[in-house]
N, C-alpha and C positions, 0 to 999 in steps of 0.2 A: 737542388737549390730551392728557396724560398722566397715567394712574391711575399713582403712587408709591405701594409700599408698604414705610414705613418707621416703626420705633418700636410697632410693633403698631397703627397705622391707616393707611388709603391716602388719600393727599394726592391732590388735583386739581392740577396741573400746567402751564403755559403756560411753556414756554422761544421764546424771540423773538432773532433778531440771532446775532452770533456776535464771539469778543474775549472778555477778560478776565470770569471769570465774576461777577454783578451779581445778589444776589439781594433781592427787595423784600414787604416784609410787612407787610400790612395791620390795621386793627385791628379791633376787638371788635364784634362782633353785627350792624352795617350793612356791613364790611369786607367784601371779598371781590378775586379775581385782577380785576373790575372798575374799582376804586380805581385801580388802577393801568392798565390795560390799555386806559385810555380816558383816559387824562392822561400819565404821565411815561414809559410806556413804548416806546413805538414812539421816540420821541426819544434816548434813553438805549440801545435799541438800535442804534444806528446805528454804535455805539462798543463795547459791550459785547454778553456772551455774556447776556441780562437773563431767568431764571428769577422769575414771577410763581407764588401758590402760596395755592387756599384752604388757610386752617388746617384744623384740625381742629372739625367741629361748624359750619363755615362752606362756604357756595357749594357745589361737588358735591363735596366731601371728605365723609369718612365721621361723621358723628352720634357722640358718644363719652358716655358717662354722666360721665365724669372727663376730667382732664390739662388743665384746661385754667389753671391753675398756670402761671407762667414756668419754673420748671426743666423740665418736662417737656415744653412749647410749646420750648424752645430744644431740648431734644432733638430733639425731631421736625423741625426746622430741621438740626442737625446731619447726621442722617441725610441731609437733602433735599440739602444741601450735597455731602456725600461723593459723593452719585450723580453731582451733577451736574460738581463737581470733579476725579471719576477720569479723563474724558477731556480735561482744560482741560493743555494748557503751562503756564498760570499759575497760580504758586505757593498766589495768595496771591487773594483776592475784596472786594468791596465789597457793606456793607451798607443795606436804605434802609429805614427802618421809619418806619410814622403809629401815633400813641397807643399803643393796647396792641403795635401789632405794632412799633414804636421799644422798649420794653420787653424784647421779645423778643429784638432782635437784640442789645441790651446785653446779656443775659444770657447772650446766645452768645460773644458780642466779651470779657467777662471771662472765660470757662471758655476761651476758645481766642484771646490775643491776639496771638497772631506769625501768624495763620491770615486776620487782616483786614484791609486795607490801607486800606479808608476805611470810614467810619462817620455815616449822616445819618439822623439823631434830628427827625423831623417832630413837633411837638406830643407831645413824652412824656411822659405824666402822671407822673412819680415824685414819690413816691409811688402807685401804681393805690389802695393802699386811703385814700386819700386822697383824689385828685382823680377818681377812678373809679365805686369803690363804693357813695358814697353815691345816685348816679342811679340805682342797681338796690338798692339796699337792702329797699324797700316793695314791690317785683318779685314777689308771690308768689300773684297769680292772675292770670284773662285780663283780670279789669276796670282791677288795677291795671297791667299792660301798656299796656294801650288809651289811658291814662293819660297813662303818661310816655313814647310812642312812638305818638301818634296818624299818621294816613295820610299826611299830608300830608310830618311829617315822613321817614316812612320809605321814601316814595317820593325823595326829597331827597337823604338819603344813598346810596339804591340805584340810584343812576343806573346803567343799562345791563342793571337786573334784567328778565328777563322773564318770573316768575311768582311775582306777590304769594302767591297758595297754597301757594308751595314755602317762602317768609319767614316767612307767617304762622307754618306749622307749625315751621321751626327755631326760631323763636325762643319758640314757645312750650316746646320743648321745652329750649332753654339757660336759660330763664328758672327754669321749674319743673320740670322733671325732672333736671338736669345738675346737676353741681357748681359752673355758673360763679360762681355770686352767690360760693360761700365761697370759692372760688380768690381771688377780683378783693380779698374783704377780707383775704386773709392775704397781698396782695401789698406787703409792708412793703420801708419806703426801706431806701437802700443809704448805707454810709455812708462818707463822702466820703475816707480813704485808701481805700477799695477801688477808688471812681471812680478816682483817680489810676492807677490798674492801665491804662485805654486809654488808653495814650500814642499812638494812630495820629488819623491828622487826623480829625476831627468837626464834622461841623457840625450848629447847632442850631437850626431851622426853625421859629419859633411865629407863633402869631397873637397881634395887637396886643391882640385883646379876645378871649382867651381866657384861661380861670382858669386855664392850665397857666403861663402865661409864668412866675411865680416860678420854677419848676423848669428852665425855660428859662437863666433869668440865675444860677440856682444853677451850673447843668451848666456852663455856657461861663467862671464862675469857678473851679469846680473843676480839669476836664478840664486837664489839660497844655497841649492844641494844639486847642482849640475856639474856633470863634466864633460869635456869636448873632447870629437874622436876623431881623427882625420886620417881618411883612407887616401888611398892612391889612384884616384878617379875625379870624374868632372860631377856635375847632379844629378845623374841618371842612376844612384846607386841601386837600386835595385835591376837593374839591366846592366851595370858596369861593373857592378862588385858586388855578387848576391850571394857568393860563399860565407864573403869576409862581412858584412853586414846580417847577416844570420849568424854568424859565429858572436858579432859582438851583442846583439840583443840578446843570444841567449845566456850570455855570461851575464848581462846587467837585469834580465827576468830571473 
């Protein structure tokens, strides 16, 4: 692994494979180079140059009191991009993001759209303060954590973590010390001529029983050149369905 320092914090880093550079982004608070690193990745490397990458205030990247905002989360993505992009032949990259980290890569893919060549939107809550926020809204001690993220579940989403001590503490610290709670509510919709700006192929990954699919079937009518896919799981697809969401990304890379 590699410590990147870009945007004023240092990324944890996992580049895999070699090809066209592929870079993939996790989501929010259980997310980490895991998610992927233990599902679509080794797969999608075999084809691609595939860069895995905790965020910021995620897995062994640096704890941040702020940034953790989409403008500022696709910065820090940007940066990561240009590092890994200055030694690729290829022009141009593909993006794969779940929940907040599909968010992310949208907001990079409109600030730079001749720069991404595909774009796959796993469960993208758009609106986050909408389909996001209200799960961490009452977020603002240890009891109500314990709450709404008991052990069971958080070992569930942390497949491949190996020290609930290192979870406990970040997330107590994203929860009550950080700015996530107010990033996550002022992450307001985008609105649909702006969507129209990624004309590059998309595809839109949800689960059947999950609350995001509106947003799902909104994006694949909006977008130019999207389709929507719907598996037989809730949003956790990379934890729920990581055969069949590797199988579809790699038919659509």
């Amino acid at each position: 692994m590699t410590m990147l320092e870009t945007n004023g914090v240092r990324l944890n880093c996992q580049p895999l494979g070699s090809g066209p550079l592929l870079v993939m982004c996790h989501g929010l608070v259980f997310g980490s180079i895991a998610t992927w690193y233990f599902t679509a990745a080794a797969k999608l490397a075999t084809r691609f140059h595939v860069v895995l990458y905790d965020q910021r205030g995620h897995g062994k990247s640096d704890l941040t009191a702020s940034g953790y905002d989409l403008e500022t989360q696709a910065s820090d993505l940007a940066g990561l991009i240009e590092h890994y992009q200055s030694s690729s032949l290829h022009k141009k990259m593909t993006l794969v993001g779940h929940s907040y980290g599909a968010l992310i890569a949208m907001h990079y893919a409109l600030r730079y759209p001749d720069r991404v060549d595909k774009l796959a939107l796993i469960d993208a809550p758009l609106p986050a303060s909408r389909y996001v926020y209200p799960s961490m809204a009452g977020v603002d001690s240890r009891e109500a954590l314990d709450r709404c993220f008991p052990t069971n579940i958080r070992q569930k989403m942390m497949q491949g973590s190996r020290s609930a001590q290192r979870l406990q503490e970040r997330m107590d610290y994203l929860f009550l010390q950080s700015t996530l709670r107010a990033d996550v509510a002022a992450a307001h919709d985008i609105e649909d001529k702006v969507l129209r700006h990624l004309t590059m192929p998309v595809l839109c990954l949800y689960g059947r029983d999950s609350d995001c699919l509106a947003a799902g079937e909104r994006l694949a009518r909006v977008l130019p050149d999207a389709r929507l896919e719907v598996l037989p799981c809730g949003h956790f697809i990379p934890v729920e369905a990581p055969e069949a969401m590797t199988s579809h990304l790699d038919a659509f890379l």
